[in-house]
N, C-alpha and C positions, 0 to 999 in steps of 0.2 A: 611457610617453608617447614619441611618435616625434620628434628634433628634425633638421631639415634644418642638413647641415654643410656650410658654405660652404667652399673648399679653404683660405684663411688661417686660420679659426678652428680646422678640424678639425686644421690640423697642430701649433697650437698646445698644441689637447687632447690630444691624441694622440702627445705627446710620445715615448711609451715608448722606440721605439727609431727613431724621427724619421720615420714614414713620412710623403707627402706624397700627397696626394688628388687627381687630376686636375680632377674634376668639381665641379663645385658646389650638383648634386642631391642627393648621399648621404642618405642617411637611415640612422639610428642610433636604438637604443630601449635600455634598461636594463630586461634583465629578473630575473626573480628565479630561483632554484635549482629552484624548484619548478616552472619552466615548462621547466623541460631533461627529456624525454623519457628515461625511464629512469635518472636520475643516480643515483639511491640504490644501483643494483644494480652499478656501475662496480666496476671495481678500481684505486680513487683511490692507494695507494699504488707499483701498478705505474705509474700517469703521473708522481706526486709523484718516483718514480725516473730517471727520464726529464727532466724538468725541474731537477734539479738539474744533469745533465751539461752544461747549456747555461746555466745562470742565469745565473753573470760574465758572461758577453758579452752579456748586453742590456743595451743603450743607456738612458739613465734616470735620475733621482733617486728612482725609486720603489721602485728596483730591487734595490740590495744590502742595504738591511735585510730585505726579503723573504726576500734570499739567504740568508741569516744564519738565521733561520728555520724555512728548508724544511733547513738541513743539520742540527738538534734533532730528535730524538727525538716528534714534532707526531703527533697523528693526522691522516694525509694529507685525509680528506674536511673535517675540520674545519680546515685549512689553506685548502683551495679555498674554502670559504663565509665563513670570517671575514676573508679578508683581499682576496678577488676578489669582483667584479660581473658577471657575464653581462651582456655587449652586442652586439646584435645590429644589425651594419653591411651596408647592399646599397647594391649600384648601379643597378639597375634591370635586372640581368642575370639571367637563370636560373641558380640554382644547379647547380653541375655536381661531381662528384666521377670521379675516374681514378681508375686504379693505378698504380704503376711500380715497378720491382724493380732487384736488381742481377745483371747477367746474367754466365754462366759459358761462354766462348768455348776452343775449342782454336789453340791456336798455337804458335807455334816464335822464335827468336830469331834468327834468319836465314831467308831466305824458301828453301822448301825441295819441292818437291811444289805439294801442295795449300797449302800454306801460301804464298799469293803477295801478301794484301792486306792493306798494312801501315797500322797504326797510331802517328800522328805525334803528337812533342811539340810544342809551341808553337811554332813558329819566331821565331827571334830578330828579324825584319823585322818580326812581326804590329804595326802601331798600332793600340792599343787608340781607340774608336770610326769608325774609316773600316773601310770596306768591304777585304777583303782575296779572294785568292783564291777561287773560288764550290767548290761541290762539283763542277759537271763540270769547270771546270779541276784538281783536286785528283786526279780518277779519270782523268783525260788523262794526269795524271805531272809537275805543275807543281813537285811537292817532289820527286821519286829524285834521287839523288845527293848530298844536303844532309844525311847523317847524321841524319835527325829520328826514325827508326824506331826506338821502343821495340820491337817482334816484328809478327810477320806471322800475320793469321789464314786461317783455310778458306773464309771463308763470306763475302761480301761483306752478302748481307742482315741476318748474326745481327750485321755489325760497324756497320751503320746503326743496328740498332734498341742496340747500343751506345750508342753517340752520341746517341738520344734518352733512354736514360735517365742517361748522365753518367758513370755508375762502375762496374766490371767485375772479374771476375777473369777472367786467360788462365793457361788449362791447359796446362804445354807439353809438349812430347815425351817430356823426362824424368821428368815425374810430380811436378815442381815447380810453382809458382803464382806470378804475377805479380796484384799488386794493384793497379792505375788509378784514380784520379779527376780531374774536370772541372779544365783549365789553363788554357781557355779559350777561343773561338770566332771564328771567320773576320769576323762583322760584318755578316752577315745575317740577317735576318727567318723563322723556321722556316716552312716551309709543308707543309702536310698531305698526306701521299703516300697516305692511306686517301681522303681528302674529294677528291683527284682521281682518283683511281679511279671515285668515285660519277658525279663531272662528267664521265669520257670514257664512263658510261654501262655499266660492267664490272660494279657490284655495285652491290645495293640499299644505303640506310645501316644497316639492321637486320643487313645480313652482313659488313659489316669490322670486324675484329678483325686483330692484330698478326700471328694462328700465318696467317689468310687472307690477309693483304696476303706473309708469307714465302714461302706455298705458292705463289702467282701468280707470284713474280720468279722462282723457280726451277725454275718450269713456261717461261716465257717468259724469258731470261735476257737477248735484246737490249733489246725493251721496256722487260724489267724494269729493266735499267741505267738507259733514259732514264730511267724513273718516280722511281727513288732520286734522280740528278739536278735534279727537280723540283725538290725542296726544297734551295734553295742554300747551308742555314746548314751550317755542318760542326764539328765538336768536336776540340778538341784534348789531349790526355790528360798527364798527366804519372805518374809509378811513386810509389806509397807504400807502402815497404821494410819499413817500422814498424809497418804496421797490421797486427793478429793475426789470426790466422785467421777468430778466433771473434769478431770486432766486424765489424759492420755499416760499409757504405760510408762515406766522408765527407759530409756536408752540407754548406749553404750558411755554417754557422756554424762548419765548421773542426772537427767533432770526428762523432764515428761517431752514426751515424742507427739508429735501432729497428724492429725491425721492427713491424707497426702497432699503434705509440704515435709515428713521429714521420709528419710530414705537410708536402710544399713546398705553401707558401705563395705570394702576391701580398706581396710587405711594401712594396707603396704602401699598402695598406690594411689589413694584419695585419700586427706586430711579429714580427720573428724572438724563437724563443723564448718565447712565451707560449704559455697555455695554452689552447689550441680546443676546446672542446665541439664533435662530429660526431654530425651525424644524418644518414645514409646510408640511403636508401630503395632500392629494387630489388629483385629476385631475393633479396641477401643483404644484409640490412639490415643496418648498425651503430651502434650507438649507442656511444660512448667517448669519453673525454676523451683527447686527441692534445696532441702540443707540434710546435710551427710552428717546424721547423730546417734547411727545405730550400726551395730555388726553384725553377723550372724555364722555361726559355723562353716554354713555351706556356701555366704559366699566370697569367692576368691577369683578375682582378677579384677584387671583396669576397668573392663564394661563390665561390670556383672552388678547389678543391685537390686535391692528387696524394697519397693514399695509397701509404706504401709497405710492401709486403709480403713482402719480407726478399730473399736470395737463392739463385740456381738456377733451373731447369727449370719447380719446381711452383712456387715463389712467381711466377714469368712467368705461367703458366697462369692462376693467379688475378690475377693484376694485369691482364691483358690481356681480362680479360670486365667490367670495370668500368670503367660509364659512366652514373652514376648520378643521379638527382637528391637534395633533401635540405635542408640546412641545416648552416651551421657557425655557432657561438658564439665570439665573442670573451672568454677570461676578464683583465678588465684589474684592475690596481690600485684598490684602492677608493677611492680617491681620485680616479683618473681619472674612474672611473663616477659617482663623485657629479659632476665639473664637468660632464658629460654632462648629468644627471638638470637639476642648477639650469639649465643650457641650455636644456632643452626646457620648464620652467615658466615661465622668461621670453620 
């Protein structure tokens, strides 16, 4: 049964880890296991593995006895059914699914050659919610001389598409590796350097993809500049010394992300850390149970989520051909799902 959430009540429901609902249209249903497309065939104990690294940090009263729980010896599928509900939340928007990865850049720690295009920490002036420097003042040279450069890469395009996905390793000269994640951003709104391409009439939308928006700037390098420009939000990076090799980028929740088992989310309307049922349609469909540990600027709504597919080269390749439609599942506390359920009967 579908019940419409008004934004006071839904946030009240939805306590998990306090998202707050813009709209006053939502619609939510409560459904059952059996309407999850392929769930039987999952590999519930690889997501139950996944969702442990993140449980303490959801927000909740529903939340540490669960924890407690899922670190027992449980069989993982019979964890998701006796103790979650499937609910299924929209906004009235198309479901959309992406990729994103964590990309592997060459660079140097002094700018040296080809190594001229540096990568900044945080600067210490940024106020967090005001607008701060744009990106063409940042490629103008509003920061040299301010000490902010963590290393200097080759490639200005491979260090945009950086920056849209948040976390990196720089390869440098010595055959050492530098680890990056998100520190934080200038204070503007992201805007789509593919979707203007389409607008000034360059490429159909069936032909941009990330490796075609790369090949373009570096076919045309002055243009190109303007075009990166376009979008004015810019990323700021900080070094993480501690992260190993062999663990996946940080998340939004502070601890290393999976390759596809975790998934950024909207947490106005999915709790960080809970458990997503995806249903991924396209070219390469997926069906899997994901954990919601990452955000991203651009995305924003009930279905909208960023698959991420590990990193390098090939995880790029495949992240950058998905753009999909589909369906994602909410798994909440069964408690939640039941105030949902008596909601929608009254």
């Amino acid at each position: 049964m579908w019940t419409r959430l008004a934004s006071a009540a839904s946030a009240a429901l939805l306590a998990l880890s306090a998202p707050v609902f813009s709209a006053d249209d939502l619609m939510a249903r409560v459904l059952s296991f059996s309407d999850l497309n392929t769930w039987a065939e999952d590999d519930h104990a690889a997501a139950l593995a996944v969702f442990r690294d993140t449980c303490d940090l959801i927000d909740g009263d529903e939340w540490p006895q669960l924890c407690k729980l899922a670190a027992t010896p449980i069989n993982a599928r019979s964890f998701f059914e006796l103790f979650f509900r499937p609910v299924l939340i929209e906004d009235g928007a198309d479901p959309m699914f992406t990729g994103y990865f964590e990309p592997e850049l060459r660079g140097a720690r002094s700018p040296d050659g080809p190594y001229r295009y540096p990568i900044y920490r945080l600067p210490p002036d940024r106020v967090s919610g005001a607008p701060y420097l744009s990106r063409r003042d940042i490629a103008d040279g509003a920061l040299v001389g301010r000490g902010l450069e963590i290393a200097w890469v080759d490639d200005p395009v491979e260090l945009f598409f950086l920056q849209v996905q948040g976390s990196g390793r720089i390869r440098l000269t010595d055959g050492s590796t530098i680890r990056i994640g998100y520190a934080g951003h200038n204070g503007y709104n992201y805007r789509s350097i593919g979707q203007e391409l389409i607008r000034r009439g360059v490429y159909e939308p069936h032909q941009v993809s990330a490796k075609v928006i790369q090949n373009w700037v570096r076919r045309n390098p002055v243009e190109g500049q303007d075009l990166l420009n376009f979008n004015p939000s810019y990323v700021f990076f900080r070094e993480l010394p501690r992260l190993p090799a062999d663990k996946g980028p940080i998340g939004a929740m502070h601890r290393s992300i999976t390759p596809m088992r975790s998934i950024a989310v909207d947490p106005a309307f999915v709790p960080l850390g809970a458990p997503v049922w995806v249903e991924k349609n396209g070219a390469t469909p997926l069906r899997r149970l994901m954990i919601a540990q990452d955000t991203g600027s651009a995305i924003k709504g009930a279905q909208r989520a960023d698959i991420f597919f590990g990193s390098g080269a090939a995880a790029g390749d495949l992240a950058g051909q998905i753009r999909d439609p589909g369906r994602m599942v909410v798994l909440m506390p069964i408690q939640i799902a039941f105030g949902l359920e008596e909601k929608a009967k009254g």
